[in-house]
N, C-alpha and C positions, 0 to 999 in steps of 0.2 A: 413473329409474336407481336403482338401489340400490347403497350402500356400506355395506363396512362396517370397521370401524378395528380392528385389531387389538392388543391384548396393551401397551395404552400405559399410564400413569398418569397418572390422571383427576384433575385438579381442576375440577370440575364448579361450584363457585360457587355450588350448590344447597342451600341451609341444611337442605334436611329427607336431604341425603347427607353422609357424613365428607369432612373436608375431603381427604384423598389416598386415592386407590384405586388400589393397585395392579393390573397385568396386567388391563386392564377392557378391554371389547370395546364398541362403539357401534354401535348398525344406525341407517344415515339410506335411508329411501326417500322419494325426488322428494326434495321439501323441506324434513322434518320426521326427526327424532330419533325412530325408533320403538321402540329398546327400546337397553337401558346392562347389562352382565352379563359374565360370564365365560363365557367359551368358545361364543358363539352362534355357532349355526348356521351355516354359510357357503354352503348350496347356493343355488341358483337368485338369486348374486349377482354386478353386474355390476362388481363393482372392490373390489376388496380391498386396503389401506392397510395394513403390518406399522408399527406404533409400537411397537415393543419398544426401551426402552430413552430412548425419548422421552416429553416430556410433554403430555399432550392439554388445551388449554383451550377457555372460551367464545371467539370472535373479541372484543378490543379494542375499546371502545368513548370516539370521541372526541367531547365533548360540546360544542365550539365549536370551530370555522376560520372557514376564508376560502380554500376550497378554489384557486380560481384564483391564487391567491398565490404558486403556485409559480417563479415567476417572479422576485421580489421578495426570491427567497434571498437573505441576505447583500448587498441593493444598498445598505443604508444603516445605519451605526453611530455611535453617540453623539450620537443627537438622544432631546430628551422625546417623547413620545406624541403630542401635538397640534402638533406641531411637524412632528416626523415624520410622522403623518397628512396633515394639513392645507398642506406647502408641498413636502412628496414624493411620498409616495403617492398621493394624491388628481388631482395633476395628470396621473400619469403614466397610471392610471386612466381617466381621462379620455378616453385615446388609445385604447383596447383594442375592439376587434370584434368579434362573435361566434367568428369562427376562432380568434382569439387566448384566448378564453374555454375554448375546447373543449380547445385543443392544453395550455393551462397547467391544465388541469382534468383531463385524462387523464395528463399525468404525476400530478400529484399522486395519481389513484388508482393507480396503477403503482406508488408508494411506499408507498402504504396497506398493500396487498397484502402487496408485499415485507418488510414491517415487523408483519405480525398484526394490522393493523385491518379491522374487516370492517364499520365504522357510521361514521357520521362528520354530524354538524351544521351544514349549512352557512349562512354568510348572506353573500351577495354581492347581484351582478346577471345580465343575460344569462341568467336560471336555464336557460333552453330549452336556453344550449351547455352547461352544465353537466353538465343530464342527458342529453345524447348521447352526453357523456364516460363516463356512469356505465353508461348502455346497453351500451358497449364493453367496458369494466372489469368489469360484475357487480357493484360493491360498494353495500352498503346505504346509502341518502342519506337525510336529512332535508333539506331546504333550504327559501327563503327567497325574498320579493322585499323585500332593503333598506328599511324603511321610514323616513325624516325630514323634518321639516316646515322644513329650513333655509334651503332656497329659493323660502318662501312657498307659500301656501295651493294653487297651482292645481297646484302641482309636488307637494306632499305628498296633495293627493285622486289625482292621476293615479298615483301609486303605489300607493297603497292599490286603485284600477280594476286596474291590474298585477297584485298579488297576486292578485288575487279571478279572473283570470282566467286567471292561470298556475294554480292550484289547480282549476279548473272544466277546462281542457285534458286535466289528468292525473286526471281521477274514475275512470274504471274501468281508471289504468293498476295493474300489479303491484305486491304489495303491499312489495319494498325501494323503492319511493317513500312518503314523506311529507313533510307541508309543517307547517309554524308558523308564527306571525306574528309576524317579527323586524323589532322596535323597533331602531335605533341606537345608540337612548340617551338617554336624560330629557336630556341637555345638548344634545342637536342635534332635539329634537320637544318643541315647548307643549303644555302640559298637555291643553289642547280635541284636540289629534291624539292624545297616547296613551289619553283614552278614547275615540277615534273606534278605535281601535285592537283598546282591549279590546272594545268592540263588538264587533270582527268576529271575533274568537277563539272568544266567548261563540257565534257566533252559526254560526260551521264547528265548533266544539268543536276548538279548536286549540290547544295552548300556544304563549305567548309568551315571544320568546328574545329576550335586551338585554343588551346593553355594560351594566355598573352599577360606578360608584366603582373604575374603575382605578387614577386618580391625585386628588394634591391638587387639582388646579388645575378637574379636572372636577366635583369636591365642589364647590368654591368657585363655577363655572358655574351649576351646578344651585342651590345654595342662591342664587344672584340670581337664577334666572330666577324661580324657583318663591316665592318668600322662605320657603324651609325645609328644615331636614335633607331628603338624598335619601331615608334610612330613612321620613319622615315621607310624603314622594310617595308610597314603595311602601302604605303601610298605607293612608292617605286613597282609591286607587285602586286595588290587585291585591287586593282580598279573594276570593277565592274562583276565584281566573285560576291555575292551573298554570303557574308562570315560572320560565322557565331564565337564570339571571343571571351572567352568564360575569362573571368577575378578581372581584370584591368585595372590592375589596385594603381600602378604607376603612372598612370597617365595626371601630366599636368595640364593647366589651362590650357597651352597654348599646344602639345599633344590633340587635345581635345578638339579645338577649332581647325585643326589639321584634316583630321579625320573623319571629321560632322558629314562631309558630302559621302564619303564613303558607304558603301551596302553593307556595313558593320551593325551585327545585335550583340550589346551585351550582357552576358547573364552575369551575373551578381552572387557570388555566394560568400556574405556577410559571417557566418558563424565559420566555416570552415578558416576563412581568412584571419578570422580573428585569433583562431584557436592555433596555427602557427606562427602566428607574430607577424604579419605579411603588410598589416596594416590595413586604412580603410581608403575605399576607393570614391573618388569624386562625382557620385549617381548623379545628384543633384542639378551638379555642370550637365552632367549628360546628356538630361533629362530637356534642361533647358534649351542646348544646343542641338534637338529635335533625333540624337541617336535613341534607337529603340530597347529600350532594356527591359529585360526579363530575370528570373530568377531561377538561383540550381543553389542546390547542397550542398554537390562534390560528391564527396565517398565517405562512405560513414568512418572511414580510418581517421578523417577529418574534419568531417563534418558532422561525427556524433550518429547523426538519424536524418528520416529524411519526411521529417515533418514540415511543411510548409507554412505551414500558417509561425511557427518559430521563425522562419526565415524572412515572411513577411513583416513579421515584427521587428525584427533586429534591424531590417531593410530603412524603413522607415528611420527609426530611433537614432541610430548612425549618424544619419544626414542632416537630422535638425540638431544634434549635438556637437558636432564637429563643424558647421555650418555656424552653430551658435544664430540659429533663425527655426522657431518653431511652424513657422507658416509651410516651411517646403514640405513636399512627398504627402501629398492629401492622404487619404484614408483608399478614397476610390481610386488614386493612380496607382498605390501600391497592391491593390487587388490586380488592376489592369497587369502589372504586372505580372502576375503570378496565374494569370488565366490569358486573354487576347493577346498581350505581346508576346508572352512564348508563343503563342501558336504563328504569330509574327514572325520572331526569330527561327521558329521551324520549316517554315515556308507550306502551313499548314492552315492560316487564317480563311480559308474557303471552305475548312471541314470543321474546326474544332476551334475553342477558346470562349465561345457565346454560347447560349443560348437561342439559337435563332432557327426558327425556321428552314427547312432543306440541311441543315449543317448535321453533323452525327452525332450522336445521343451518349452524349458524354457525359455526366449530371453525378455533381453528389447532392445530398443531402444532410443539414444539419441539424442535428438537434441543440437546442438552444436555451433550454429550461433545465441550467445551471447557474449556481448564486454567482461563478465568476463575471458571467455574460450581465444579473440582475441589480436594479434595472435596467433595461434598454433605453438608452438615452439616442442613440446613434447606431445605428445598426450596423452600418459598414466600417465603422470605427469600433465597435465589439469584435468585431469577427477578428480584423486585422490584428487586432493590440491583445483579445481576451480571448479569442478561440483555439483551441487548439487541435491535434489531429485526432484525439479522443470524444471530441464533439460530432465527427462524421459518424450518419447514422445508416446510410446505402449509396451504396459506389455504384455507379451505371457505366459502362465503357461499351461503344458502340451498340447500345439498343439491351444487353446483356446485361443482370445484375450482378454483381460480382458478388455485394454484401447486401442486406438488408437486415435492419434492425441490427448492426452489429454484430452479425451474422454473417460467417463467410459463408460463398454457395461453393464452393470449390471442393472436390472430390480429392481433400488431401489430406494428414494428419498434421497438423500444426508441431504437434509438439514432436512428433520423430523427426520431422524437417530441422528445429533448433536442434535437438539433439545431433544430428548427423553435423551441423556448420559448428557446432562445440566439438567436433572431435578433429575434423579440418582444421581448427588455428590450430590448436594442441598440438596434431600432426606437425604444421611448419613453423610454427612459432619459432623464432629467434632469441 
């Protein structure tokens, strides 16, 4: 199928393009961006998109969830982390079946959609109902089989068998699947599992994605299990591993300058963090000290929803406040984040996160003729600070529309879908 977009203003996210193009035209055929210009061609095309007046981006890219989570919206407030984990979530968890996996995993891409994310990192379980959910959906998955060593050794090798053979299932499926090898967390896996781990990374060429220094009390875990700074785990063990390190709320400076050389992305999820007490993490340093960050949600038991453009904003806000320096975290790096550094942190920047040419035809679209947005003074500083995922007006995920006009295209009922994940928490509610 060939599309082509008409007459929008591009921000393409492409460092070797200006950052806003007006009145730009897009040609996607099948699945791939084959040409960016003014006024192409229109004949022998099968859909035609007018964005005059709207603004065309990369699709959103979220760098940590917990896809199935959707469920867990708002079930639980004013507990810590390991608290809330470990005597809520986990039990309730516990109860969950593959139907219930599919059904709270096809809403949540339903929201994706509806909100301009077109990638999303997951680590849960049941990965099989997940991706049946994303079969439906269309959207671009990374995911995961859970890995932790907490239930003893026959429980943590039979997961790692799991992983290795969820990943062999899907070898020659389409290329919106891939997989990584998501650790839990240095506090819930001994040291002998996470290098049985990086083993097997090294050994698919996989990156590895892990919970790291959300909170105090998980530093304080980790420093007894291991006897030493978490920073010191990562160096003694990830040298040369691609690792996606979701919250890193604890890291200090001097953490920080530890790890700079390291093949370390971190995703950032600012609302979720904040919303368990976890605190805020030092992007800022991050950012300066050349580590590549990206942005995730978490899981809506957490992190609410999984609107991005909320996360971009809070992303930002954070930094120059607690910084007590307004100049940090531009308008355009926090974009960057939330579109080319994930795909950074995915090991995905050769298909997705730009607009560019040859890459896959990832694209939302926004509309923008809202008094929130009016006037436009700054465009990329609207979007970040004023937009939100109610602005996305068609969701493109490789070549395919998913939405247009606020329109899903998807052969599904919306509202039987809520209905069935309302009777799932009911079911295990706590």
């Amino acid at each position: 199928m060939k599309i082509v977009i008409k007459n929008g203003t591009l921000l393409s996210m492409d460092e070797k393009r200006p950052q806003i193009e007006y009145n730009t035209d897009i040609l996607i055929d099948k699945d791939t961006i084959v040409k960016i210009g003014k006024e192409i061609e229109i004949t022998n095309i099968d859909k035609v998109i007018d964005a005059t007046g709207k603004v065309v981006l990369p699709g959103l890219i979220n760098t940590h969830a917990h896809v199935p989570m959707s469920i867990f919206r708002e079930t639980i407030d004013g507990l810590k982390l390991q608290e809330w984990l470990e005597d809520k979530i986990w039990p309730m968890e516990a109860k969950l079946v593959d139907d219930d996996i599919y059904y709270a995993s096809l809403l949540s891409f339903i929201e994706m959609i509806k909100t301009g994310c077109t990638t999303i990192n997951d680590m849960y379980f049941m990965a099989d109902s997940i991706i049946k959910a994303r079969d439906v959906a269309g959207i671009r998955l990374q995911t995961t089989r859970t890995l932790m060593s907490i239930n003893g050794r026959e429980d943590s090798l039979k997961r790692l068998e799991e992983l290795k053979e969820l990943i062999k299932r899907y070898d020659s499926y389409e290329d919106t699947l891939s997989f990584n090898v998501g650790i839990h967390g240095l506090y819930t896996s001994d040291e002998k599992y996470v290098k049985e781990c990086i083993k097997l990374s090294k050994e698919l060429k996989l990156p590895v994605h892990m919970h790291f220094c959300e909170n105090t009390k998980e530093v304080t875990d980790i420093e007894s299990s291991y006897g030493r700074k978490p920073s010191q785990v990562l160096l003694d063990n990830f040298k040369n591993v691609h690792t996606i390190l979701a919250h890193s709320v604890k890291l200090d400076n001097d953490d920080i300058e530890k790890l700079k050389d390291l093949d370390i992305h971190v995703s950032t999820c600012p609302i979720s963090n904040l919303k368990l007490g976890c605190g805020v993490p030092k992007i800022a340093k991050m950012v300066e000290s050349g580590i590549n960050v990206s942005l995730g949600t978490d899981g809506q038991g957490s992190g609410s929803n999984l609107d991005m453009f909320e996360v971009m904003k809070f992303t930002a806000l954070l930094q120059k406040g607690i910084e007590e320096d307004p100049t940090l975290m531009t308008s355009y790096d926090v974009l960057k984040m939330a579109t080319i550094n994930g795909a950074k942190a995915l090991c995905m920047e050769d298909k997705i996160g730009s607009v560019t040419e040859g890459k896959k035809a990832d694209i939302i679209i926004l509309d923008v003729d809202n008094i929130l947005l009016k006037p436009t003074n700054d465009l990329i500083s609207e979007i970040v600070y004023n937009a939100k995922g109610s602005n996305v007006d068609t969701t493109i995920v490789n070549g395919k529309i998913l939405m247009e006009k606020k329109e899903l295209n998807l052969n599904i009922d919306e509202k039987i879908r809520v209905k069935k994940c309302e009777e799932i928490i009911q079911r295990i509610k706590i």
